[in-house]
C-alpha positions, 0 to 999 in steps of 0.5 A, spaced: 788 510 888 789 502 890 787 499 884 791 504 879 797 502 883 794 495 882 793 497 875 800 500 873 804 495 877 800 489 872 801 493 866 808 493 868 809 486 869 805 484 863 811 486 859 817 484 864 822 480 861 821 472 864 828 471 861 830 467 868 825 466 874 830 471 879 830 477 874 822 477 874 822 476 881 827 482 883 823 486 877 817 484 881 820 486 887 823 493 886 816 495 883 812 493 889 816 496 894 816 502 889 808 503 891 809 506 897 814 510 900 821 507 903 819 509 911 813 503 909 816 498 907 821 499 913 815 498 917 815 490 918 823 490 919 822 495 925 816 491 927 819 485 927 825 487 931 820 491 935 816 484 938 822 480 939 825 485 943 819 486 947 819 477 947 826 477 949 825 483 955 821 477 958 825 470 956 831 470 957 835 469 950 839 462 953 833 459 956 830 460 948 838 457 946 838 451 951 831 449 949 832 450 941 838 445 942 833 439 945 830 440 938 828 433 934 832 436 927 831 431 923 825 428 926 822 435 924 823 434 918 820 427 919 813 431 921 813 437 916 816 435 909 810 430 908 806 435 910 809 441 907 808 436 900 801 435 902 799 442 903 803 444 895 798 440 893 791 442 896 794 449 894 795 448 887 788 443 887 783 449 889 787 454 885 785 450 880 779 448 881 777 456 882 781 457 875 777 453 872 771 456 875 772 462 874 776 464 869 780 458 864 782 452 863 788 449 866 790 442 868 793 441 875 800 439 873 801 446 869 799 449 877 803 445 881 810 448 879 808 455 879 805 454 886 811 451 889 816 456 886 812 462 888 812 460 896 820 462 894 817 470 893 812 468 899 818 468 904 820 475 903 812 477 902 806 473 901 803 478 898 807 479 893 807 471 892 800 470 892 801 477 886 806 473 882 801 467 881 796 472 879 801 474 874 803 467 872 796 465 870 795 472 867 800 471 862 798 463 862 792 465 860 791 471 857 785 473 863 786 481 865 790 481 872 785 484 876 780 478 874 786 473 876 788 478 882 780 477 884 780 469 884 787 469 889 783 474 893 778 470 892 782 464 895 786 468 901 778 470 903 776 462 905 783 461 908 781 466 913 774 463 914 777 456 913 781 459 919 775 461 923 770 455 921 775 450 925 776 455 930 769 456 931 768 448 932 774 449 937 770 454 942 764 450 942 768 443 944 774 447 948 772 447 956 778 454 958 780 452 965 785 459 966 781 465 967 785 469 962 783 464 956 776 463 959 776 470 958 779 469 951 774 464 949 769 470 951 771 474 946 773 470 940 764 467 941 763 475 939 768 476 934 766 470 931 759 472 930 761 478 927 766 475 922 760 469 920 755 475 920 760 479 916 761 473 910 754 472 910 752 479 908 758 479 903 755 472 900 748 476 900 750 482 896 752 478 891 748 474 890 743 480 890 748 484 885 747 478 880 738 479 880 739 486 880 742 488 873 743 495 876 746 494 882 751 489 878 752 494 872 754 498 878 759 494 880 762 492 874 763 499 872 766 501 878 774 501 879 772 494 883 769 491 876 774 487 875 777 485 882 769 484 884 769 479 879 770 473 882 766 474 888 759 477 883 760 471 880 761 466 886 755 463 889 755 460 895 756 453 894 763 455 891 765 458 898 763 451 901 767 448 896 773 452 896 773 451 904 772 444 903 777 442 898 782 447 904 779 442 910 784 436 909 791 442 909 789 444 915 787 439 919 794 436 916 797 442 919 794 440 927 796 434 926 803 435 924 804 441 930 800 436 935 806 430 933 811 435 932 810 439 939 810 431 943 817 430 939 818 437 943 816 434 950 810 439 950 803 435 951 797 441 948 791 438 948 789 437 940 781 440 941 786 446 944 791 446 938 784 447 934 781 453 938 788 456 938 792 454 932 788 458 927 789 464 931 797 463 931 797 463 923 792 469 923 796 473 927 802 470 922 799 474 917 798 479 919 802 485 915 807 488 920 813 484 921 817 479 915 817 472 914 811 471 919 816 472 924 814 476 931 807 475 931 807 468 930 811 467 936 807 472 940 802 468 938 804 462 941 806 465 948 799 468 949 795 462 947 799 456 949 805 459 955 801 455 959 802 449 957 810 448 958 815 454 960 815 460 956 823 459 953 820 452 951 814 455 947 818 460 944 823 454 941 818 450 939 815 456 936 822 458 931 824 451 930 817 449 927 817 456 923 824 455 920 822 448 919 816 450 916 819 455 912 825 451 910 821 445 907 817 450 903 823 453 899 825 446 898 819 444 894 819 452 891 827 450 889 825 443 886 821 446 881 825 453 880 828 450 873 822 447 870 818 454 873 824 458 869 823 455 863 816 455 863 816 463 864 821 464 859 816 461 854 810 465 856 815 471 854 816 469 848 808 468 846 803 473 847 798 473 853 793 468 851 795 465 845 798 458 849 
């Protein structure tokens, strides 16, 4: 039943006017929402608030107001811009690279200003900022939409793992003091045990689906043929790659939160950052609130509320957020007319015939 609705909404697109890049956008947007009943869609609004009111039960909203008036504006914008930049590129490399790995030729610069525009999309919902990309290099390139949807799958996996690899180094090395986060540690040595478990037994089946004609005609045949494509056709030396290729963005992204924390006046050990960082962005991605909002924030109290007051860490927490966020849309809006432009070109030639 997904993948008809992925199928519908990707035929859909496919014939969207791209006269401007915002009336593609809300087209996209109203047909998104339009796969799931409006209760749904409310769901991360109503999460959102949820998780705020039960962080603001706890901390006081002036202490949080107070600290937020100590934060470093301009200094912020000093540590997150270069890396927001930074993060732009390694994005739109590995997108490239998977591209042309798997599905056609594209050179870097034809990439780097639909990646940039569609973190714009991405601050409403980043799946549907990782769906527009999709649709971008179907009509770029003539490739069918799921097969383009397979590689950003693709992709989102590794991040994930990219997430999990450094975070695995953190509770090798990380020594917890707190019985809470000793606790914590605990269980994460399991989890993560069972999330390698889980890749590898991903990466043997599809290795055993290429050799066996059978399983593999299966697969192809199935409603997942195409969104399968990209992980029939990966071996492993591509997952390695693609996490390799993403390694330099997040160890970027330690760095600047370690430099950004100390222009706060919070001290975080940077082994520490490492084993719990990961876990913040992972529960950033988590599907119930909007803009990452909530869950990041409950986050970083959980693993780090130790480390200074509890309105301090929740300040630090929304500046660095907004910043971050703020930074993106800069970089998304620099290469907004040059993005319309090129949509507006793809609507007047036919899918593949570039």
């Amino acid at each position: 039943m997904l993948i008809e609705k992925i199928d519908t909404s990707a035929t859909q697109l496919s014939g969207v006017s791209t006269r401007s890049f915002s009336t593609a956008c809300h087209a996209s947007i109203f047909r998104v929402r339009n796969l799931s009943p409006s209760w749904k869609n409310a769901l991360p609004y109503f999460g959102t608030l949820l998780i705020f009111a039960l962080i603001f039960w706890r901390i006081p909203i002036a202490k949080v107001g107070a600290a937020l008036e100590q934060a470093p504006v301009l200094k912020f914008f000093g540590v997150f811009l270069p890396f927001c930049a930074f993060y732009w590129l390694v994005d739109s490399l590995c997108l490239t690279w998977v591209v042309c790995r798997f599905n056609a030729e594209l050179r870097l610069r034809d990439i780097l200003p639909i990646r940039a525009t569609m973190y714009l999309l991405a601050l409403i919902n980043s799946n549907l900022g990782q769906g527009g990309v999709a649709w971008y290099l179907h009509r770029k390139t003539g490739v069918p939409f799921l097969e383009m949807l397979s590689s950003i799958l693709f992709i989102a996996l590794m991040e994930v793992y990219q997430l999990f690899f450094f975070s695995t180094l953190g509770v090798i090395f990380y020594h917890p003091n707190a019985p809470a986060q000793v606790e914590i540690v605990r269980a994460l040595r399991i989890a993560y045990v069972v999330a390698w478990l889980l890749l590898a037994a991903v990466i043997a089946f599809f290795a055993q689906a290429r050799r066996n004609s059978r399983i593999r005609a299966r697969i192809v045949g199935s409603r997942l043929g195409a969104i399968a494509g990209t992980f029939l056709a990966a071996r492993p030396l591509d997952y390695a790659i693609v996490l390799g290729i993403k390694a330099p963005g997040f160890m970027l992204s330690v760095l600047a939160q370690y430099w950004a924390l100390a222009l706060f006046g919070i001290a975080i050990p940077f082994v520490k950052l490492m084993l719990f960082l990961p876990l913040v962005f992972l529960a950033a991605a988590l599907p119930i609130s909007v803009a990452h909002l909530g869950t990041s924030q409950a986050a970083w109290l959980l693993f780090f509320s130790g480390s200074a007051p509890n309105a301090k860490i929740l300040a630090y927490s929304l500046a660095a957020h907004f910043t971050f966020m703020f930074c993106n849309g800069l970089i998304g809006l620099f290469y907004l007319p040059r993005a319309s432009r090129e949509l507006t070109a793809l609507d007047a030639t036919p899918p593949g015939d570039k």
